[in-house]
PyMOL Python script that loads the backbone (N, CA, C, O; Angstrom):
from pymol import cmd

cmd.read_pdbstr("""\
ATOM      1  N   UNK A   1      42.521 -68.174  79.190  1.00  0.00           N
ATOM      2  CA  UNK A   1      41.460 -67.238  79.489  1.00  0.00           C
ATOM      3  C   UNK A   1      41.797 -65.837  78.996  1.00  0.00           C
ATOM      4  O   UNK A   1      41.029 -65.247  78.237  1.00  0.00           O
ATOM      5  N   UNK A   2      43.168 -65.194  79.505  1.00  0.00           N
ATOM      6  CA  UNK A   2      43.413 -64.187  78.681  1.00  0.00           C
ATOM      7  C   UNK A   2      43.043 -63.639  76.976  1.00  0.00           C
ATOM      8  O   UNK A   2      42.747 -62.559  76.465  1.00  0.00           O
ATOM      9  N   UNK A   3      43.265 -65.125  76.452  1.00  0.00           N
ATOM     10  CA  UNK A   3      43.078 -64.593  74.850  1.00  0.00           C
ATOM     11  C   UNK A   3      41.261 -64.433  74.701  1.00  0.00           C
ATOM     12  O   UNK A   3      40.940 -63.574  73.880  1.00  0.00           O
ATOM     13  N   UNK A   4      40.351 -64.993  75.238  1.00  0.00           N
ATOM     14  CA  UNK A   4      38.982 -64.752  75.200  1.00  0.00           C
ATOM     15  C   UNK A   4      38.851 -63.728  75.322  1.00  0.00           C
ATOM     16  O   UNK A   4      38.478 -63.038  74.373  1.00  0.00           O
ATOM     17  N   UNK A   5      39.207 -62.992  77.044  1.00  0.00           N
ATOM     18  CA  UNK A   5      39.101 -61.487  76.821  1.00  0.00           C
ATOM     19  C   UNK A   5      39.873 -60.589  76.154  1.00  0.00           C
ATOM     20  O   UNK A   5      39.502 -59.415  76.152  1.00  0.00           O
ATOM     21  N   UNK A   6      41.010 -60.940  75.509  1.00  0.00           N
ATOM     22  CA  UNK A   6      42.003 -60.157  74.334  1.00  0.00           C
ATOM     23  C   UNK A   6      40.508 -59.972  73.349  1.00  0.00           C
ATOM     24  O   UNK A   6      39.975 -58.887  73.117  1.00  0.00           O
ATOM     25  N   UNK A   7      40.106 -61.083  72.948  1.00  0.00           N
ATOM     26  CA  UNK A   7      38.772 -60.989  71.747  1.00  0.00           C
ATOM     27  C   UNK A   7      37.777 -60.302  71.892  1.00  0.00           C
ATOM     28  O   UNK A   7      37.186 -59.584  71.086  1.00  0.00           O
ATOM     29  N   UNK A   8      37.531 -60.588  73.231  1.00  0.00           N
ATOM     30  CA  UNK A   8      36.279 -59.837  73.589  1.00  0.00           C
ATOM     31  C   UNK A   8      36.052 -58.200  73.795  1.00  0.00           C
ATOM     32  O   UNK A   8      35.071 -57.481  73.604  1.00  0.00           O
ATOM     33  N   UNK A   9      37.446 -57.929  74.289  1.00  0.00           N
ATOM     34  CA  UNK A   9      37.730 -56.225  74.713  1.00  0.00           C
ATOM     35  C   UNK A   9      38.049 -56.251  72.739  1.00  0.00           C
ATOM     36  O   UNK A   9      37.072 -55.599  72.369  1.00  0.00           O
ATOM     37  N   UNK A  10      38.567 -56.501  71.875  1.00  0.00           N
ATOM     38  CA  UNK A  10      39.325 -56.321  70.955  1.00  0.00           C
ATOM     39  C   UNK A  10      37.669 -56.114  69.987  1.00  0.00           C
ATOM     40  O   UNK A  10      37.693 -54.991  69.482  1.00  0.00           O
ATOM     41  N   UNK A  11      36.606 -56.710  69.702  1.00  0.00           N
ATOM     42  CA  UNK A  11      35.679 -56.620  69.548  1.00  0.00           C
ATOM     43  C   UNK A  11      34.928 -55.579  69.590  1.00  0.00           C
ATOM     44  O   UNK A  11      34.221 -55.049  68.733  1.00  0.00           O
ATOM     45  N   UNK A  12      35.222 -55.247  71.053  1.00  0.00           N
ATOM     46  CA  UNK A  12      34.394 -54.092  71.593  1.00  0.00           C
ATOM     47  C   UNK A  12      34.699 -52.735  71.168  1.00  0.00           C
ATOM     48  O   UNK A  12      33.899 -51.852  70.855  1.00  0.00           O
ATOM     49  N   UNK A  13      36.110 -52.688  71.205  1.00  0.00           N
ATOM     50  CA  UNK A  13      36.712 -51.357  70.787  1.00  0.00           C
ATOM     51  C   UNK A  13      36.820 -51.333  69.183  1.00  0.00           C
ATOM     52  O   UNK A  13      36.816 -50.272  68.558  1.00  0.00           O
ATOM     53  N   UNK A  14      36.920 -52.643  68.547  1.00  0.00           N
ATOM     54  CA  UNK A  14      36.826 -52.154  66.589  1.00  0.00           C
ATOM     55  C   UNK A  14      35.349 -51.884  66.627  1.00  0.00           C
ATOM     56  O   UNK A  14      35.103 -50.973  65.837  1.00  0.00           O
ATOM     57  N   UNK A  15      34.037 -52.412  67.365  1.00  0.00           N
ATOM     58  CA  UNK A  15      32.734 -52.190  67.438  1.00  0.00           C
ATOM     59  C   UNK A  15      32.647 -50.839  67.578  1.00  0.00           C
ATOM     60  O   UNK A  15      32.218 -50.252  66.584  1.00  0.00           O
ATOM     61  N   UNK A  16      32.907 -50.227  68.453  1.00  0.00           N
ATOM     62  CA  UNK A  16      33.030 -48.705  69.149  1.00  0.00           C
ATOM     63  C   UNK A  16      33.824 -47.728  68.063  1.00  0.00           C
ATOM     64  O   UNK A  16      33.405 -46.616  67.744  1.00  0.00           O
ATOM     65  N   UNK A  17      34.933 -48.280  67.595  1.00  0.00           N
ATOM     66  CA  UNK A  17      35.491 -47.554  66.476  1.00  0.00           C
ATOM     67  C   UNK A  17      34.921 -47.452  65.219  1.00  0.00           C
ATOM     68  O   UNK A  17      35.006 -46.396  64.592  1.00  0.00           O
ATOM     69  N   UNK A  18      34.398 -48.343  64.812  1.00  0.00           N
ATOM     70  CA  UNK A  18      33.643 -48.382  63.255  1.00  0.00           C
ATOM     71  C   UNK A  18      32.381 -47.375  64.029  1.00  0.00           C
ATOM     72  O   UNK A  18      32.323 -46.224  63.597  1.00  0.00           O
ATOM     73  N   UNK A  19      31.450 -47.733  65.063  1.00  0.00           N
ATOM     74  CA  UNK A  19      30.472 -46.796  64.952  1.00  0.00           C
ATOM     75  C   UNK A  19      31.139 -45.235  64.611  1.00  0.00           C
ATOM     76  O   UNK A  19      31.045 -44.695  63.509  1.00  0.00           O
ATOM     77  N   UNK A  20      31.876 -44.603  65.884  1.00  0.00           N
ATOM     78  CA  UNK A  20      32.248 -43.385  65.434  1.00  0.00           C
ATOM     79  C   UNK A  20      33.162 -43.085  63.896  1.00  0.00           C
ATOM     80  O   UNK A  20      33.413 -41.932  63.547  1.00  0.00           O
ATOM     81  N   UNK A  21      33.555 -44.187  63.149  1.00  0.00           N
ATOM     82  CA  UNK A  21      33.581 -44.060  61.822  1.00  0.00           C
ATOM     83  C   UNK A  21      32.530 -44.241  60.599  1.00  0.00           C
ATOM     84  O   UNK A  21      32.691 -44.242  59.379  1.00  0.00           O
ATOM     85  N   UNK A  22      31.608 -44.366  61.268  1.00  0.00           N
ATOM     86  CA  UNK A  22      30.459 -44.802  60.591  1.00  0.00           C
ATOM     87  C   UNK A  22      30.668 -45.740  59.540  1.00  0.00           C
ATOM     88  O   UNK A  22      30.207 -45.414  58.446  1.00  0.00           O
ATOM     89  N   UNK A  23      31.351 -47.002  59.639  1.00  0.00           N
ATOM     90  CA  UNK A  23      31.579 -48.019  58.691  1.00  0.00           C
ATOM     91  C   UNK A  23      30.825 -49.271  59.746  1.00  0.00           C
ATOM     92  O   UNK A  23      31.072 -50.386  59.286  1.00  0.00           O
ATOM     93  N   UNK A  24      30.221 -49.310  60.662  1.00  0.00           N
ATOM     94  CA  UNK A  24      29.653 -50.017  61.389  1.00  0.00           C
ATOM     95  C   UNK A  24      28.966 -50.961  60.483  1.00  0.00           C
ATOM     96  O   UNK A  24      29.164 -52.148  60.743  1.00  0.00           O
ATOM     97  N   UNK A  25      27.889 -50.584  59.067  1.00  0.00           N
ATOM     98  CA  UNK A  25      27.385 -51.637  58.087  1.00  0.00           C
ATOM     99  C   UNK A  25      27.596 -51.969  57.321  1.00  0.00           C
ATOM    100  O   UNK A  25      26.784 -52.437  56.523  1.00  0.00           O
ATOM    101  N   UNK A  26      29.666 -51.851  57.051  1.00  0.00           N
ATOM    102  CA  UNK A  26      29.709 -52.692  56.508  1.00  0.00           C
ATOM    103  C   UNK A  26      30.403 -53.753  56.509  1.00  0.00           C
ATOM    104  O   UNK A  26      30.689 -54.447  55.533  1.00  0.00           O
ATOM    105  N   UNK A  27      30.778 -53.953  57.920  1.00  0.00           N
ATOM    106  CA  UNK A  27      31.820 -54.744  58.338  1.00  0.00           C
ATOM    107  C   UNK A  27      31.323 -55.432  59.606  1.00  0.00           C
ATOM    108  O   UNK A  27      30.904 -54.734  60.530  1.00  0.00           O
ATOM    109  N   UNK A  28      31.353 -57.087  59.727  1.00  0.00           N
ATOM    110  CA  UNK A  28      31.177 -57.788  60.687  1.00  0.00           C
ATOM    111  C   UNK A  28      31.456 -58.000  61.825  1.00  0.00           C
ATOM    112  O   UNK A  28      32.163 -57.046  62.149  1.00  0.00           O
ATOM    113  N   UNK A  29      31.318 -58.862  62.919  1.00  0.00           N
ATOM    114  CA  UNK A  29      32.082 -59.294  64.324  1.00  0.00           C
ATOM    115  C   UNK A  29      33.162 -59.613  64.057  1.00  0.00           C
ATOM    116  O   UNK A  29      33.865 -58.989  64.852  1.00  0.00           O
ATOM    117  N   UNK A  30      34.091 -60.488  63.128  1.00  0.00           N
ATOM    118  CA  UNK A  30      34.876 -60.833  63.236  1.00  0.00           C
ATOM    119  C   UNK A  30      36.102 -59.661  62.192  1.00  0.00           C
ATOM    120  O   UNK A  30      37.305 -59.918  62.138  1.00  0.00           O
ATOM    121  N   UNK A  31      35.448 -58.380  61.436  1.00  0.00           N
ATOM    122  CA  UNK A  31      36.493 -57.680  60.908  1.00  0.00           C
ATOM    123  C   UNK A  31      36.540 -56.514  62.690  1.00  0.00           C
ATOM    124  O   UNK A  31      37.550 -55.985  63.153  1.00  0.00           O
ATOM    125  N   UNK A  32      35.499 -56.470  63.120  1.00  0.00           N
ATOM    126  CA  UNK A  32      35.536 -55.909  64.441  1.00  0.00           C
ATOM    127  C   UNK A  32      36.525 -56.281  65.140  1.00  0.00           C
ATOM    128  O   UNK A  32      37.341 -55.399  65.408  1.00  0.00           O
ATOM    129  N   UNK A  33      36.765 -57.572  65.620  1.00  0.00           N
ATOM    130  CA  UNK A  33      37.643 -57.961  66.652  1.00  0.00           C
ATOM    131  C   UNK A  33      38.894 -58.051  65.549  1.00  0.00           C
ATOM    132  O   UNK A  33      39.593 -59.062  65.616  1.00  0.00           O
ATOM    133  N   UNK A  34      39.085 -57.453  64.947  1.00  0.00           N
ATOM    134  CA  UNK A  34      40.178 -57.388  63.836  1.00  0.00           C
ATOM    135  C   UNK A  34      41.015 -55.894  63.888  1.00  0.00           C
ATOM    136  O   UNK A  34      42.165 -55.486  64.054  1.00  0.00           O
ATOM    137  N   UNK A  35      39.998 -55.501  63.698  1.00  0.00           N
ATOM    138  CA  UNK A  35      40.557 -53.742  63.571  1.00  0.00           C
ATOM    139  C   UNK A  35      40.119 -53.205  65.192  1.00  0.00           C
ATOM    140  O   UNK A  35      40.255 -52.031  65.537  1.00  0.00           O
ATOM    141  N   UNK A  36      39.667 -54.103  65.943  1.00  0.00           N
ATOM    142  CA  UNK A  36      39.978 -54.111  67.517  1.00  0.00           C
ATOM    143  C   UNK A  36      41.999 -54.358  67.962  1.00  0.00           C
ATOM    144  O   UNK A  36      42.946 -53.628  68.255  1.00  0.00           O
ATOM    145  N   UNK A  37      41.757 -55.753  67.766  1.00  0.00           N
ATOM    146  CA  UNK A  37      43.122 -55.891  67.714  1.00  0.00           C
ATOM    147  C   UNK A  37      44.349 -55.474  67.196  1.00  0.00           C
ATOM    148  O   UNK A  37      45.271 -55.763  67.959  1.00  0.00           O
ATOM    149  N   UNK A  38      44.768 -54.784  65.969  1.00  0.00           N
ATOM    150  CA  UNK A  38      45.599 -54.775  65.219  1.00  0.00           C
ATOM    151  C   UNK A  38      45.374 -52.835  65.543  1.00  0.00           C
ATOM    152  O   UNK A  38      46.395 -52.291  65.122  1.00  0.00           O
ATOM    153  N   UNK A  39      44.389 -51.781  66.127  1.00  0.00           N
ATOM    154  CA  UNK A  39      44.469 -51.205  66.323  1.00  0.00           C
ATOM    155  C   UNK A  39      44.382 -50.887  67.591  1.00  0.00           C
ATOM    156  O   UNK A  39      43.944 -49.737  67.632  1.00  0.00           O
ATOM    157  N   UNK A  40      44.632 -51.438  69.040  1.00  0.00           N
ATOM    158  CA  UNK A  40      45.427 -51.605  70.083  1.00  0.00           C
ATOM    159  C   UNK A  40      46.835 -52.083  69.525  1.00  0.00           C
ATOM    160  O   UNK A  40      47.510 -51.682  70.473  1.00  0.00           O
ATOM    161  N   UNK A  41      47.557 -52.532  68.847  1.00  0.00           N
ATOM    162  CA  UNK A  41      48.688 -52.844  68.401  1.00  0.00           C
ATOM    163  C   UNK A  41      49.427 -50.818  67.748  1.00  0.00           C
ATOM    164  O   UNK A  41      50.275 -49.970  68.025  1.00  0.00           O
ATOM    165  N   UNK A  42      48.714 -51.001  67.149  1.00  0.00           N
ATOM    166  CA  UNK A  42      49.235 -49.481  66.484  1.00  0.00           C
ATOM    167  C   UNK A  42      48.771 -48.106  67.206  1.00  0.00           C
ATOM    168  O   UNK A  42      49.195 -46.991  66.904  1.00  0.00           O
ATOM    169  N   UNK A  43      47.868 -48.377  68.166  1.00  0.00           N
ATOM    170  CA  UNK A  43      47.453 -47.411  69.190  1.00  0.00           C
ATOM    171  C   UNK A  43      49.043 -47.251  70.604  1.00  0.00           C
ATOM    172  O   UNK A  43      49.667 -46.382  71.214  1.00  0.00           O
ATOM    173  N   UNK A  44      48.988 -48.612  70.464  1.00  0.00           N
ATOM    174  CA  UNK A  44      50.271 -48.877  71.859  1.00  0.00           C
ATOM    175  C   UNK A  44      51.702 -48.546  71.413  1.00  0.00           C
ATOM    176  O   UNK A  44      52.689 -48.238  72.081  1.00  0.00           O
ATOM    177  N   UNK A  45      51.492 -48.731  69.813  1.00  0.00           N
ATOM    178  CA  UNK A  45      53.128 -48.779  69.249  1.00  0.00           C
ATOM    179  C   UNK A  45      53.190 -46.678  68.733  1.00  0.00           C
ATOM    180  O   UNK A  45      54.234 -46.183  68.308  1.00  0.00           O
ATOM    181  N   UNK A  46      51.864 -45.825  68.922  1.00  0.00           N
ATOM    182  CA  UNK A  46      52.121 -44.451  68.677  1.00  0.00           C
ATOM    183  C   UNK A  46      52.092 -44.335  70.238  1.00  0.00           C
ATOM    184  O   UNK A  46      53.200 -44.054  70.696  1.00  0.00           O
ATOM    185  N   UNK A  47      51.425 -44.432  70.863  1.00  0.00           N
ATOM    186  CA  UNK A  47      50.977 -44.152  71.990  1.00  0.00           C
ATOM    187  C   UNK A  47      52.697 -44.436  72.867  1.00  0.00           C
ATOM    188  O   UNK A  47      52.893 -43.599  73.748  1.00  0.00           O
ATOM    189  N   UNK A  48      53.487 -45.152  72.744  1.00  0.00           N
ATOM    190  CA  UNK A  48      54.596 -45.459  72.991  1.00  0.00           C
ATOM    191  C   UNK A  48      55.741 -44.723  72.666  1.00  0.00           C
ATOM    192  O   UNK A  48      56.741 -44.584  73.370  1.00  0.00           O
ATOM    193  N   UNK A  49      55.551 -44.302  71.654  1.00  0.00           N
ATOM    194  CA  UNK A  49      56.292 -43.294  70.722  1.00  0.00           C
ATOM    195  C   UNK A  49      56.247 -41.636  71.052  1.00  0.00           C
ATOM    196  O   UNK A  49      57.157 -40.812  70.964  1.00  0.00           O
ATOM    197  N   UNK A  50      54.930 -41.474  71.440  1.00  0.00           N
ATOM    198  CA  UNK A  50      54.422 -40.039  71.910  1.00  0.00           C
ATOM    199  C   UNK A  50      54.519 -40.104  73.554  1.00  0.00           C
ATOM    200  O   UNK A  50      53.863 -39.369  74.292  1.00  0.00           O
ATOM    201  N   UNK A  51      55.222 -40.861  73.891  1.00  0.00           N
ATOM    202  CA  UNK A  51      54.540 -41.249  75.755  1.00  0.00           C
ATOM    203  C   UNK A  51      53.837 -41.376  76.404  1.00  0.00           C
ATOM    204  O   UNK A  51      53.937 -41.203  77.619  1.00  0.00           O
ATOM    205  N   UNK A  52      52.517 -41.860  75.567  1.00  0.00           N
ATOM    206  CA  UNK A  52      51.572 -41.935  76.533  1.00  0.00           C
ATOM    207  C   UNK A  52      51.483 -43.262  77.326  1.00  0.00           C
ATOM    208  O   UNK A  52      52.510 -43.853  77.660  1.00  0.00           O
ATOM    209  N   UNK A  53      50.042 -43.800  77.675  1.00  0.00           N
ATOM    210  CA  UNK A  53      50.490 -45.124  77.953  1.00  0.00           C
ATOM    211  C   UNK A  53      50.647 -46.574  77.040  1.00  0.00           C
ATOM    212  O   UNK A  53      51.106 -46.529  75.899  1.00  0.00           O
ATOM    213  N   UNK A  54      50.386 -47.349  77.421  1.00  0.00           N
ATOM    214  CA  UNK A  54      50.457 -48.453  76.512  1.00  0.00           C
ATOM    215  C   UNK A  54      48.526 -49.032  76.294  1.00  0.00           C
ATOM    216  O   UNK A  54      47.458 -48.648  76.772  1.00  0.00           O
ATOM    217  N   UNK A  55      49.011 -50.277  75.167  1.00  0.00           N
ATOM    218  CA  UNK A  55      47.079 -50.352  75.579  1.00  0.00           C
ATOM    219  C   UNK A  55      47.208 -52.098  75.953  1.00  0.00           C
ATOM    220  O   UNK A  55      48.022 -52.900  76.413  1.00  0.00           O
ATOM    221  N   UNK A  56      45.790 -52.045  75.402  1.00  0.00           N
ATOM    222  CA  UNK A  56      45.359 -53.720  75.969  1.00  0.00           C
ATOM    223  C   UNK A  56      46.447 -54.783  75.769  1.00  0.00           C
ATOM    224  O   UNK A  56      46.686 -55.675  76.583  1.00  0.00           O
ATOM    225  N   UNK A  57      47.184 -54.569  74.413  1.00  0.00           N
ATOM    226  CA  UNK A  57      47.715 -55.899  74.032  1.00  0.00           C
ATOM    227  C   UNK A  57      49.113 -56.014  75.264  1.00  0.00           C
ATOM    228  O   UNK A  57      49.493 -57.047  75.816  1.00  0.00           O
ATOM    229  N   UNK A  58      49.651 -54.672  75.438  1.00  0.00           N
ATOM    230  CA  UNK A  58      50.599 -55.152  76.714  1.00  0.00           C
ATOM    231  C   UNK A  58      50.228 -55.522  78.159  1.00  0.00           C
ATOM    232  O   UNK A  58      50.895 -55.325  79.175  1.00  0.00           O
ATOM    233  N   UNK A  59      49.122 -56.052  78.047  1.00  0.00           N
ATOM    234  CA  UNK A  59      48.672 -55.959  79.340  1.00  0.00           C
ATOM    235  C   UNK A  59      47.965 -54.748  80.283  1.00  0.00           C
ATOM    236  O   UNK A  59      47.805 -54.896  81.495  1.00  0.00           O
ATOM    237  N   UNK A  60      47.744 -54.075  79.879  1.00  0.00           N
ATOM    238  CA  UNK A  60      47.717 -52.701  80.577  1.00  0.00           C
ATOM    239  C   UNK A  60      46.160 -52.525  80.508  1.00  0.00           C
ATOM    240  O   UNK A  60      45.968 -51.669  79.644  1.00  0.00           O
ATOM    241  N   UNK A  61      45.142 -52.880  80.944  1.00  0.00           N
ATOM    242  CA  UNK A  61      43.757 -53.154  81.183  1.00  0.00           C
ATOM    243  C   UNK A  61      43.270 -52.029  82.387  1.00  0.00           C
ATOM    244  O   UNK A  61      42.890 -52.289  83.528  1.00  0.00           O
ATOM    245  N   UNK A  62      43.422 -50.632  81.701  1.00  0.00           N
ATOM    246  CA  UNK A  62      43.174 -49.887  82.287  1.00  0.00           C
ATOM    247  C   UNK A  62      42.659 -49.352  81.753  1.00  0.00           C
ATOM    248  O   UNK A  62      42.572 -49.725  80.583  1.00  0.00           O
ATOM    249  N   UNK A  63      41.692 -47.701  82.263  1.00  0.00           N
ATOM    250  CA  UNK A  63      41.100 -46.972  81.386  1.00  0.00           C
ATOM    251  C   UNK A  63      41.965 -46.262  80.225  1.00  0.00           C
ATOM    252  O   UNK A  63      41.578 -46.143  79.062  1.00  0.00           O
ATOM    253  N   UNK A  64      42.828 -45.946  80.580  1.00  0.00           N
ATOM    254  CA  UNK A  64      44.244 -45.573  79.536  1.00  0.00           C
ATOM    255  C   UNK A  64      44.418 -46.385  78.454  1.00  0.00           C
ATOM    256  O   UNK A  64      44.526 -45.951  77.307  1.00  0.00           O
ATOM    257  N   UNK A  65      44.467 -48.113  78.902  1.00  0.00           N
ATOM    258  CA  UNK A  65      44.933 -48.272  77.828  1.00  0.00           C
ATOM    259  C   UNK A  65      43.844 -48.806  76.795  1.00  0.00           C
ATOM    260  O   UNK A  65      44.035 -49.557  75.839  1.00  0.00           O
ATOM    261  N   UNK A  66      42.398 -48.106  77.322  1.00  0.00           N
ATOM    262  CA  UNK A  66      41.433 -48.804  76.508  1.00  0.00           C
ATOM    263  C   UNK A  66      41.251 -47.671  75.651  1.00  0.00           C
ATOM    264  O   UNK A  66      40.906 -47.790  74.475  1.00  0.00           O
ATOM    265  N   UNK A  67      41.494 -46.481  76.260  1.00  0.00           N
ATOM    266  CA  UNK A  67      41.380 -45.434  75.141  1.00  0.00           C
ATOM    267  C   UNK A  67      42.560 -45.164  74.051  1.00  0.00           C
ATOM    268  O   UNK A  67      42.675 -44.423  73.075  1.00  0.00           O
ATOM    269  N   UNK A  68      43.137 -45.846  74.507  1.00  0.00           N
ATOM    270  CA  UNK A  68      45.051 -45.859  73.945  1.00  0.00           C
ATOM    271  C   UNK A  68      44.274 -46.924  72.470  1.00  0.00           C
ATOM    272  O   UNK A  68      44.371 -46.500  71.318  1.00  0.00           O
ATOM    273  N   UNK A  69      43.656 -48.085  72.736  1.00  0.00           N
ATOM    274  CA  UNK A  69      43.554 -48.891  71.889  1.00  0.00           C
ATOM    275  C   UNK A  69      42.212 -48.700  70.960  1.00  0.00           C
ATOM    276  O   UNK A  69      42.149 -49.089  69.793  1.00  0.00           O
ATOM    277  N   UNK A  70      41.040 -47.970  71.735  1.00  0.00           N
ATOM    278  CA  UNK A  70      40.224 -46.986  70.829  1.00  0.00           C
ATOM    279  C   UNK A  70      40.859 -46.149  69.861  1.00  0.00           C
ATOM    280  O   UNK A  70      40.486 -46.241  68.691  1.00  0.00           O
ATOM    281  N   UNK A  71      41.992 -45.142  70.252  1.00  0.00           N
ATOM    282  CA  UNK A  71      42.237 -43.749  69.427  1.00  0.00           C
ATOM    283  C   UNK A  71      43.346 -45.288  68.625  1.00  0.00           C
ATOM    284  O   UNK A  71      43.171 -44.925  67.462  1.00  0.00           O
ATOM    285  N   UNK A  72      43.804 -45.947  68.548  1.00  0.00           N
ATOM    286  CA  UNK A  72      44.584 -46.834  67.557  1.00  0.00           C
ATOM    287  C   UNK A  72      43.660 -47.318  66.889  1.00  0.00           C
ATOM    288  O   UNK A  72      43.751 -46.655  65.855  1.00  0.00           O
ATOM    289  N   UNK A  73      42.574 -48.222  66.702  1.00  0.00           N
ATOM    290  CA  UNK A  73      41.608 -48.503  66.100  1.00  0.00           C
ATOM    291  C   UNK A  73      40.951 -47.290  65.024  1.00  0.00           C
ATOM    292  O   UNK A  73      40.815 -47.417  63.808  1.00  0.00           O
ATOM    293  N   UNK A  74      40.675 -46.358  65.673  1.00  0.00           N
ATOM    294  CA  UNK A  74      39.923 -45.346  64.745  1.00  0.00           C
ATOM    295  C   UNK A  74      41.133 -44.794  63.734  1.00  0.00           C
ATOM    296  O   UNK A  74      40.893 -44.364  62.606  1.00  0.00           O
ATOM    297  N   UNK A  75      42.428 -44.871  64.294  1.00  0.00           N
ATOM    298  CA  UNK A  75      43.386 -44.704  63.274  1.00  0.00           C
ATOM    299  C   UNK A  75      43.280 -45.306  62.137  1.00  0.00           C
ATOM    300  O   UNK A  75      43.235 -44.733  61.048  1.00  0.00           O
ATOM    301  N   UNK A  76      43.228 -46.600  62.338  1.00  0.00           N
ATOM    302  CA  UNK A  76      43.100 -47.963  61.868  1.00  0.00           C
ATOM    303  C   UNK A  76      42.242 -47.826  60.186  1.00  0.00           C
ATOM    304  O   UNK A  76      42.615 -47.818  59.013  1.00  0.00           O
ATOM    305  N   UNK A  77      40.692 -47.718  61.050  1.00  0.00           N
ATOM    306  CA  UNK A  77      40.001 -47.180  60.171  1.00  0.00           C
ATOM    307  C   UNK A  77      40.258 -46.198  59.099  1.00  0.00           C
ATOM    308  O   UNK A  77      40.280 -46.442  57.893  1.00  0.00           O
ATOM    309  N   UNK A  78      40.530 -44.588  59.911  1.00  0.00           N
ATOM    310  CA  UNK A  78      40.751 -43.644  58.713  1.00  0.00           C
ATOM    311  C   UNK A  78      41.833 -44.162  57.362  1.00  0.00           C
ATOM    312  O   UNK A  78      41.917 -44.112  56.135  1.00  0.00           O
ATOM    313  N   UNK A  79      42.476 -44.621  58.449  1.00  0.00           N
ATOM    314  CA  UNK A  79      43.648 -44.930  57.136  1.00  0.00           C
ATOM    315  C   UNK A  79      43.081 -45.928  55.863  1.00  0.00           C
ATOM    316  O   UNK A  79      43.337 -45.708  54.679  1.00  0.00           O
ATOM    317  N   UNK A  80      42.136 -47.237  56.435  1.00  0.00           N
ATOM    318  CA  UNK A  80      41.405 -47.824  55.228  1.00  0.00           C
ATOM    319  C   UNK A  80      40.448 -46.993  54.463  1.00  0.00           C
ATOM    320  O   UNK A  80      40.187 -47.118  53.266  1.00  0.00           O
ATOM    321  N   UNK A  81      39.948 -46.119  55.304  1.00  0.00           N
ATOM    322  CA  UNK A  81      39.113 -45.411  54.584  1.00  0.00           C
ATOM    323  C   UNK A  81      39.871 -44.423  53.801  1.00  0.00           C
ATOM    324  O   UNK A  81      39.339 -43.882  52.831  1.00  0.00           O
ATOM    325  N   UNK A  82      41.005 -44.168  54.133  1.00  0.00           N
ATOM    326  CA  UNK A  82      41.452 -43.383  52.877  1.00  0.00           C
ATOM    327  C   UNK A  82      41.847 -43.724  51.676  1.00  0.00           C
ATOM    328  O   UNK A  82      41.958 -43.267  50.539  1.00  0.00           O
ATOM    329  N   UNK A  83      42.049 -44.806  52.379  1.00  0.00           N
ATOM    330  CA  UNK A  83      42.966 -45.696  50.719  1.00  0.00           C
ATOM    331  C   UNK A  83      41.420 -45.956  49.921  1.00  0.00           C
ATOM    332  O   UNK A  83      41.160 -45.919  48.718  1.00  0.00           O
ATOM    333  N   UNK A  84      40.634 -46.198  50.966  1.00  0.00           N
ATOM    334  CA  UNK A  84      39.378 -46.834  49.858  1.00  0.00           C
ATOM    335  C   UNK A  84      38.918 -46.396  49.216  1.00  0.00           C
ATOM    336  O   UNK A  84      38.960 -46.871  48.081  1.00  0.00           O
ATOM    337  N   UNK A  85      38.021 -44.986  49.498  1.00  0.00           N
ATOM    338  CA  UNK A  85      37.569 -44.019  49.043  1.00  0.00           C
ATOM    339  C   UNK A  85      38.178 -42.546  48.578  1.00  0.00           C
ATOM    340  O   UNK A  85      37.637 -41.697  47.870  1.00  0.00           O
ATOM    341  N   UNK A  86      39.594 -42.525  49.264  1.00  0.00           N
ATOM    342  CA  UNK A  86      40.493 -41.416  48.495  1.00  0.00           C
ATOM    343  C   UNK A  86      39.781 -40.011  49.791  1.00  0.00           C
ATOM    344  O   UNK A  86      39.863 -38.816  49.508  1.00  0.00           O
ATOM    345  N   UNK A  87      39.252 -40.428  50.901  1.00  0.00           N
ATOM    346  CA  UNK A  87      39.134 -39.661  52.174  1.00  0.00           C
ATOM    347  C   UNK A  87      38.960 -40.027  53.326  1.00  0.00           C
ATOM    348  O   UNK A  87      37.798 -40.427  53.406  1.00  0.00           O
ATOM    349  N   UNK A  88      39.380 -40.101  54.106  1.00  0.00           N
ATOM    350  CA  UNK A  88      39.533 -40.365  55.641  1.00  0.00           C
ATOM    351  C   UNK A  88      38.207 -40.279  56.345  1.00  0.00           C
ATOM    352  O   UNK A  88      38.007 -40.923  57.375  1.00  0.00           O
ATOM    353  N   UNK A  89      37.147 -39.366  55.720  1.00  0.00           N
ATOM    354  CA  UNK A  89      35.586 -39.685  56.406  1.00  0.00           C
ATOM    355  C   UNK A  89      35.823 -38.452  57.681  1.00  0.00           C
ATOM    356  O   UNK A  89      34.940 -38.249  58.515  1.00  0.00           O
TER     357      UNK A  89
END
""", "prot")
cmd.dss("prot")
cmd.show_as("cartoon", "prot")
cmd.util.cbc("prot")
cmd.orient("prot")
């Protein structure tokens, strides 16, 4: 049951992140729950580094660590968007 809602929160937050990157049309549900996931991973692994808290993927299903895994996600993004287009947006 855990990994459903790993997908489902992981979804929500690459969903939430592409909107405020405005790449929302051109990327699907499943690059969503992608750059959901892999940016709670790099949100928790700065966020860890700087002291803040941790995010979703350690367990930590709090408001902290949903914003921990939002501000990792939108990282996520800028950084493709820089390589892609040669600006962060």
């Amino acid at each position: 049951m855990g990994i459903i809602i790993w997908l489902v929160v992981g979804g929500i937050i690459g969903w939430i992140a592409s909107i405020i990157m405005r790449t929302n049309a051109q990327q699907g549900i499943i690059l969503n729950i992608v750059v959901g996931i892999v940016g709670a991973f790099l949100g928790g692994w700065l966020g860890g580094m700087l002291g803040f808290g941790s995010s979703i993927n350690s367990g930590d299903f709090s408001l902290s660590g949903l914003v921990t895994s939002l501000v990792g996600a939108i990282i996520l993004l800028a950084i493709v968007n820089l390589f892609r287009r040669g600006k962060a947006r």
